[in-house]
N, C-alpha and C positions, 0 to 999 in steps of 0.2 A: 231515783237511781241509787243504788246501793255501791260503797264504793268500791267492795271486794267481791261483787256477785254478778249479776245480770242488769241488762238492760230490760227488763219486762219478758223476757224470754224469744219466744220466734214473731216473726212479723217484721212492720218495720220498726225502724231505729234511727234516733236523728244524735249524734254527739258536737259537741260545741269545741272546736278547737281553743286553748290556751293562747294568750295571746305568745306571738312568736315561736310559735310550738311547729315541731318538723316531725314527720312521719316518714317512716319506712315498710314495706312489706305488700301485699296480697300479690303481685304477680311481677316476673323480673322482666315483662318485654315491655315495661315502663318503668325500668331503671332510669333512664336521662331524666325522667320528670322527678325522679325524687332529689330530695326530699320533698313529701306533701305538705304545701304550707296554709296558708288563708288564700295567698293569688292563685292556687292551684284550682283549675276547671279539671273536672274527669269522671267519664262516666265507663265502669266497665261490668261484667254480669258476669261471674265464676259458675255459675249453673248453667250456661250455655257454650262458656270457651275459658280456654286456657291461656288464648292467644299465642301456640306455638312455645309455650315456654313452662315455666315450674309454678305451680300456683298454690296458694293456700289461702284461708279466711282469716289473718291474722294482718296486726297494724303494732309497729311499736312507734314511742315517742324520745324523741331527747329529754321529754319532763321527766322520763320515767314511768311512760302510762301504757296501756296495751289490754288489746282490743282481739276476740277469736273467737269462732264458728266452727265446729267440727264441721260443718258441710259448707258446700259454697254458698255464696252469699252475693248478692247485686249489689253494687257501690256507687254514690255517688258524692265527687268531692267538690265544695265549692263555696263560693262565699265564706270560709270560714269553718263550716260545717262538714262534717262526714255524715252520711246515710246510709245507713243498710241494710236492706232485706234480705231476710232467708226464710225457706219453709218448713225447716225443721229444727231440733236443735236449741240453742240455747245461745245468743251473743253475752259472751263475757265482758265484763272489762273491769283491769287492776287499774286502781286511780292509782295508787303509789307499788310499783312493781320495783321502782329504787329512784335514783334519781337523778340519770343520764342514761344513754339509750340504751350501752353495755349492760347496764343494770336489770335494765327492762327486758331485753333480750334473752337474758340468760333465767331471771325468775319466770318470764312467758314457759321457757322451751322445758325448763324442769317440770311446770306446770301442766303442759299442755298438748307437748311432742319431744317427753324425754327422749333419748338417746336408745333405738331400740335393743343395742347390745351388736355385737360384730362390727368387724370392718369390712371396707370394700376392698377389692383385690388393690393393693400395693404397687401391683406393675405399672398402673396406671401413671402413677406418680412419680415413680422409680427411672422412668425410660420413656421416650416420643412413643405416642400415636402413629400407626401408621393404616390409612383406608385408602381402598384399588378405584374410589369414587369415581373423582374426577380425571384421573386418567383413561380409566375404560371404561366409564360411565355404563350406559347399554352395549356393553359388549365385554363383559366381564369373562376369561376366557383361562384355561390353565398354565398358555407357552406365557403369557404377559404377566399374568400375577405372580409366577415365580421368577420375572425378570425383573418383576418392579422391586421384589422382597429384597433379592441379590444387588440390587442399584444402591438400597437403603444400607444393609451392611456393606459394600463397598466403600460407600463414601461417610462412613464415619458413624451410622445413628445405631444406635447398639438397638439389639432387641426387644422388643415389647408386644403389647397388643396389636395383633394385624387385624382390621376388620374389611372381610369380601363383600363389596356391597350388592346392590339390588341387580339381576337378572344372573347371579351364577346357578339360579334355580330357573325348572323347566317352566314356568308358568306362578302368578300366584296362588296361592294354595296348594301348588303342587312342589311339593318341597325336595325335590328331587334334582342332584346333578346335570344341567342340562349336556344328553348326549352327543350334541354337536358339537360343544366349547370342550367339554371337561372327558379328556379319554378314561385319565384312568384318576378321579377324583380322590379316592383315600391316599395312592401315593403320593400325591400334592399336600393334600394334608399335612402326612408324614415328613416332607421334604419340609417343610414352613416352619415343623417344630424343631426337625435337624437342627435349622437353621437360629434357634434360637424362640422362635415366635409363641404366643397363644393365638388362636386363631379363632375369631368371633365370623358367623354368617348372619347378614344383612336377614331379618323378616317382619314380617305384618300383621293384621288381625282381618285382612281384606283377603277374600277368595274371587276368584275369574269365574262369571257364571256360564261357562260352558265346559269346566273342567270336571273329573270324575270326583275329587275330591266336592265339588260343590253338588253334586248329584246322588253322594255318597249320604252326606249331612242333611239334603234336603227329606230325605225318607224318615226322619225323625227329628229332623228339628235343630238348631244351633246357631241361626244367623235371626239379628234383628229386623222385625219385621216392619213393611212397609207402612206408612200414615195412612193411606189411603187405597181404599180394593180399586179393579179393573173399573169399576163404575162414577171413581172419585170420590165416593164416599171417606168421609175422614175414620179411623179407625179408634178405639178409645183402650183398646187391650191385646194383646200379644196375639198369630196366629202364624200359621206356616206358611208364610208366603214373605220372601227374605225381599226387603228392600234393596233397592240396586244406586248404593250409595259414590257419591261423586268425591273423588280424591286425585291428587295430581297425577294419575296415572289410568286414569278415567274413570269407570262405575263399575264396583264391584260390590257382592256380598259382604256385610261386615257381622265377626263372629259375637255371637252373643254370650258374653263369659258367664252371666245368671245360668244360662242350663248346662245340665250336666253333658251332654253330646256336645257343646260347641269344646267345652272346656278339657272334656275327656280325650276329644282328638286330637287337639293342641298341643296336649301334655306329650301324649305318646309321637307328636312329629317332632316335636324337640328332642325326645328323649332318644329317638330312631337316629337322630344328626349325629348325636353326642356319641352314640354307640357303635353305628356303622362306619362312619366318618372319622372319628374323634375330633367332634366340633368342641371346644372347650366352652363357649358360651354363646351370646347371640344379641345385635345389634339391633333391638327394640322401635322397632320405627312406625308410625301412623294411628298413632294413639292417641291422638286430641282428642279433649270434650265436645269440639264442633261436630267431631264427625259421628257421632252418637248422637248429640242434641237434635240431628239431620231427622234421625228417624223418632218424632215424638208423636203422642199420642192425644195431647191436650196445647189448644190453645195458649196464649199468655206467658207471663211471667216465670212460668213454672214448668220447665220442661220437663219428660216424660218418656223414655226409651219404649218402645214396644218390644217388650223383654219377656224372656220366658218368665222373670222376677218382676213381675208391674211394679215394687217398687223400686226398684234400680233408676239412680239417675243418670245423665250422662258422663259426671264426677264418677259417679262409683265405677261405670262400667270402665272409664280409662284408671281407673287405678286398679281394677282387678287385674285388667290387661298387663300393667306396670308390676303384678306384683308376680310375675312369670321371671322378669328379671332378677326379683329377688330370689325366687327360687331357683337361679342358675347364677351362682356367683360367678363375677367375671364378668357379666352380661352392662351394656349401657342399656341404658332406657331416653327416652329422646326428650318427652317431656310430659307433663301428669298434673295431676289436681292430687295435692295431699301426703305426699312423700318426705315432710319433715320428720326427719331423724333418724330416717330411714338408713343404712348405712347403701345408696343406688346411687352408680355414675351416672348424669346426666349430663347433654351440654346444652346449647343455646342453637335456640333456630338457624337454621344456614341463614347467612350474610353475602350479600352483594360483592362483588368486590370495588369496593368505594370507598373514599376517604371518611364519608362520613358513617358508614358500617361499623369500617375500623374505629371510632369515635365511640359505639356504641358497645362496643367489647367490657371494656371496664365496667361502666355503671349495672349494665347488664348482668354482669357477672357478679358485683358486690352487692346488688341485690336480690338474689338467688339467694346469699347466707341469709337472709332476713324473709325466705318464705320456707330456711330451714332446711335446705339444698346445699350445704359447703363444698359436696364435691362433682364440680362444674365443669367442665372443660369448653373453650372459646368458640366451637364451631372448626372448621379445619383454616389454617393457616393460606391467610388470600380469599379466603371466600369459600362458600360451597357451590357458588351458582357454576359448573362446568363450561358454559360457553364462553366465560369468561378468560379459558386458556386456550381455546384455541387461536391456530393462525388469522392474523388480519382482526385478533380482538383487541379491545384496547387496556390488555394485562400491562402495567407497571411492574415493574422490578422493586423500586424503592416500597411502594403498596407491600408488595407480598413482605420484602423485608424486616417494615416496620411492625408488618403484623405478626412475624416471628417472634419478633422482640417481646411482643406481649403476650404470647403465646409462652415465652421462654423461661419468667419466672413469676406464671398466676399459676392453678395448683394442677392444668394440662394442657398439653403440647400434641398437637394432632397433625400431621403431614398427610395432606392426600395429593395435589398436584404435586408431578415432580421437581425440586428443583436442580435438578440435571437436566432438565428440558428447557425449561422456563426461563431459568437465570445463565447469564454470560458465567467463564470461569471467574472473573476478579467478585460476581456477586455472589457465586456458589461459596467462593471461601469464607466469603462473610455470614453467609449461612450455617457452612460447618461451624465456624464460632461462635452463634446463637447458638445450638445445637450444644455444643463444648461448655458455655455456658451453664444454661441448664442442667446440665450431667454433674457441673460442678457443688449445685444448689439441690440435687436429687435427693440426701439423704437426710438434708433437713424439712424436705419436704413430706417424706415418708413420714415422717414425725410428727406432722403437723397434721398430716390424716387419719392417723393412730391416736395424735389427740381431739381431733373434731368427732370422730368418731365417740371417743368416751365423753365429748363433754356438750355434743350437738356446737357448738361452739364454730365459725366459718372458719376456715384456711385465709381465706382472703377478705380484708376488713379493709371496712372505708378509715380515712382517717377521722371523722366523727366520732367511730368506735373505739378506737384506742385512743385516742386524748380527746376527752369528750370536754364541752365549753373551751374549746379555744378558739373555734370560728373558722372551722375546718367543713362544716357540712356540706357547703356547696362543690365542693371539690370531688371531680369527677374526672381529671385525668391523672390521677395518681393512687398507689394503692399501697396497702401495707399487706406483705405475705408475714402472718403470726403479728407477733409486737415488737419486732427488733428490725423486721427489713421493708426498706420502705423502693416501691418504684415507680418509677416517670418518667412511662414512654413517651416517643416521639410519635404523634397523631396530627401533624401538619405536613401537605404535601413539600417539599424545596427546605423547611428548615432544618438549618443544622445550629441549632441551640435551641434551648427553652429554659422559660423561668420554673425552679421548682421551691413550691413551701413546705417547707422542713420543721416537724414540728419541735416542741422542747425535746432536750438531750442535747449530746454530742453525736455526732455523726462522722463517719467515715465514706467517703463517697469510693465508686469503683477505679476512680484512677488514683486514690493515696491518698484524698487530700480531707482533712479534718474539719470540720463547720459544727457550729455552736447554734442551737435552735432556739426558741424558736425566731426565724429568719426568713427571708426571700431571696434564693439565690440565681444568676442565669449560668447555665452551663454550657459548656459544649455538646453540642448532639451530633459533631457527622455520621452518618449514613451506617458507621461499623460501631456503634456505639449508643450503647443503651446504659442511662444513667440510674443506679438505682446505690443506694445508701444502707450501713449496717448502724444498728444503735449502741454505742461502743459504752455508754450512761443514761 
């Protein structure tokens, strides 16, 4: 084992954990489990899925050690040991990348996923999120989305990114106004921007196979093809006949970004949005490596698109997908295999609305900086699952709340249920005040994305990572935004206080009151109050 080169190159790979040694990184929908230790079991495979979330082939340590695969890699942790295969490619690893995780972090990402140059659009950070989602779910319509914009600048949330979500088009793939909701669709447009907004359209890489558009593309080619012909036969290389792939909105065509027809018409529907519409960007959705890996070619280990490019993997092809985002600034991307340093918004799988979802916000999110992902945003505020606001569901007030609060100063804030429907007036004002909040923290946050930007560096750090060896790693319901602000929400149903650990420094907490670190303090938490702390030394 060489200690600044390779592991023997591709194949597998067995590494020996340090004793007491803690790991961060390959994929953030197992944030709660990290840090990976010696008691850690996990078995997960980056060439078949991303698991809904940001993925990359990369592991840092508190030793200072770290671990990266240009392409994905199978993993398994346990007993002590890391394992992991890949089939191409080269595993790295720095025995002494520095010597604590900051260290490692930062020599990895210069290393390995500099900083590609640009920022991501600013509004993002600047001002809430706002998505027509979970209000008008399947029935996305033009008298409602201009009443819901109007609801938001009514009561207080200054403008930002509006995102129209899934069905304000005729069909999928058919990327067209649908003419029964939307009369006159550019003037709504135009009214959203009035209004202050940019305004992103909901879309996908899945076409409806009975629409023109999938009839259009079939006469040449562009959709990944099926495993197996009419006879069950297994297929071993690419042919015209589009696989009719299962996604939560049932079995459709998915486009093949290797040929040039799948990708040529793609360009030109976005491009058609932006021009006729004036869509300013586009909400990136259904882009997982599962949903590619669906359609493979070869047995085993080693998945295999049936691609107009047979060597495309499932990896590659959601990152081409993902990289449509890049070429329309402004745009989020939902989630991908390989996007560190990327300057692309992403956020986190929709969430339940649950206590213990809300639990999973942080870790989830602070382990995104660490597969190179800094700018995250939490999923929307309460949850994405939509039935969860309707009447006779069992939506909490205090839930959505608390989940404001954490929404209100990590590095974004997304509103889709309204809370003019949801919440009583005594809780809507507690809302405007999260809201007030954050507007207040907006311009330091701007800052912080201008610096993640040039430095790959996250917005949102564990406390491991800013005072590293103090015995902070396990700590998972508290975060530091940059190195001076530290917070700690409330993520327990009924409490109104929590203990918070406060590292060295002086600290100024948000009601005045001055604390000497490093310490364990219990504070007040009722219900309009979110505790978070400035580093005043």
């Amino acid at each position: 084992m060489d200690g600044n080169g390779t592991i023997g190159g591709a194949g597998g790979r067995i590494l020996e954990m340090l004793p007491g040694e803690k790991w961060w990184g390959l994929c953030n929908a197992f944030g709660r489990e990290m840090p990976f230790t010696e008691k850690t079991e996990l078995s997960l495979d980056l060439r078949r899925d991303n698991y809904a979330h940001q993925a990359l082939s990369f592991l840092c340590s508190d030793k200072g050690r770290a671990i990266w695969c240009p392409e994905p890699v199978g993993v398994e942790i346990g007993g002590g040991m890391i394992r992991l295969e890949c089939d191409k490619g080269e595993i790295e690893l720095v025995e002494h990348a520095g010597s604590n995780l900051r260290e490692a972090f930062r020599t990895a990402s210069a290393r390995w996923f500099p900083p590609a140059g640009g920022e991501p659009d600013l509004l993002y950070f600047s001002a809430p999120q706002c998505n027509t989602w979970i209000e008008l779910t399947y029935n996305q319509n033009e008298r409602d989305i201009l009443a819901y914009a109007r609801s938001m600048l009514d009561n207080g949330v200054p403008p930002g990114v509006f995102m129209i979500d899934d069905t304000w088009q005729f069909g999928y793939g058919t990327w067209e106004f649908d003419p029964r909701r939307f009369a006159d669709p550019k003037g709504m447009m135009d009214a959203l921007h009035a209004m202050g907004f940019k305004v992103l359209l909901w879309i996908c890489p899945f076409v409806s196979m009975d629409s023109p558009a999938y009839r259009a593309l079939l006469a040449t080619g562009g959709f990944l093809a099926a495993g197996e012909d009419e006879r069950g036969v297994r297929r071993d290389r690419w042919c015209n006949d589009p696989a009719a792939v299962k996604w939560w909105n049932g079995k459709s065509a998915l486009l093949d970004f290797t040929h040039p027809d799948g990708r040529r018409w793609f360009e030109g529907e976005l491009a058609r949005l932006k021009r006729d519409f004036g869509a300013d960007g586009f909400k990136f959705d259904g882009g997982g490596v599962h949903f590619y890996a669906g359609c493979v070619g070869t047995e085993g280990a080693s998945p295999k698109t049936l691609a107009y490019d047979p060597s495309a993997s499932p990896a590659a092809q959601s990152a081409l997908y993902g990289e449509f985002a890049l070429a329309n600034p402004g745009s989020e991307y939902r989630n991908g295999f390989g996007f560190a340093g990327k300057p692309v918004i992403m956020r986190l799988h929709d969430k339940p609305h649950t206590w213990d979802a809300l639990r999973r916000l942080i870790p989830d999110m602070l382990a995104a900086g660490f597969v190179g992902c800094p700018f995250i945003c939490p999923d929307m505020i309460g949850g994405g699952e939509w039935t969860a606001f309707l009447p006779g569901s069992p939506f909490e007030p205090e839930l959505f709340l608390r989940s404001a609060q954490v929404h209100a100063l990590c590095p974004m804030m997304q509103i889709s249920a309204s809370p003019w429907r949801v919440l009583s007036p005594e809780h809507q004002k507690i809302f405007k005040d999260v809201v007030a909040l954050r507007q207040r923290f907006a311009p330091r946050f701007v800052e912080l994305a201008k610096e993640s930007a040039r430095t790959g560096e996250p917005m949102m750090r564990a406390l491991e990572y800013v005072f590293p060896g103090e015995g902070f790693a396990e700590i998972r319901d508290e975060f530091m935004m940059g190195d001076d602000l530290l917070v700690a929400p409330v993520l327990e149903k009924g409490a109104a206080s929590r203990r918070v650990v406060l590292p060295p420094g002086t600290w100024r907490a948000d009601d005045g009151r001055v604390f000497d670190g490093p310490a364990e303090i219990d504070v007040d938490a009722s219900l309009d109050r979110l505790p978070h702390f400035r580093r005043l030394v």
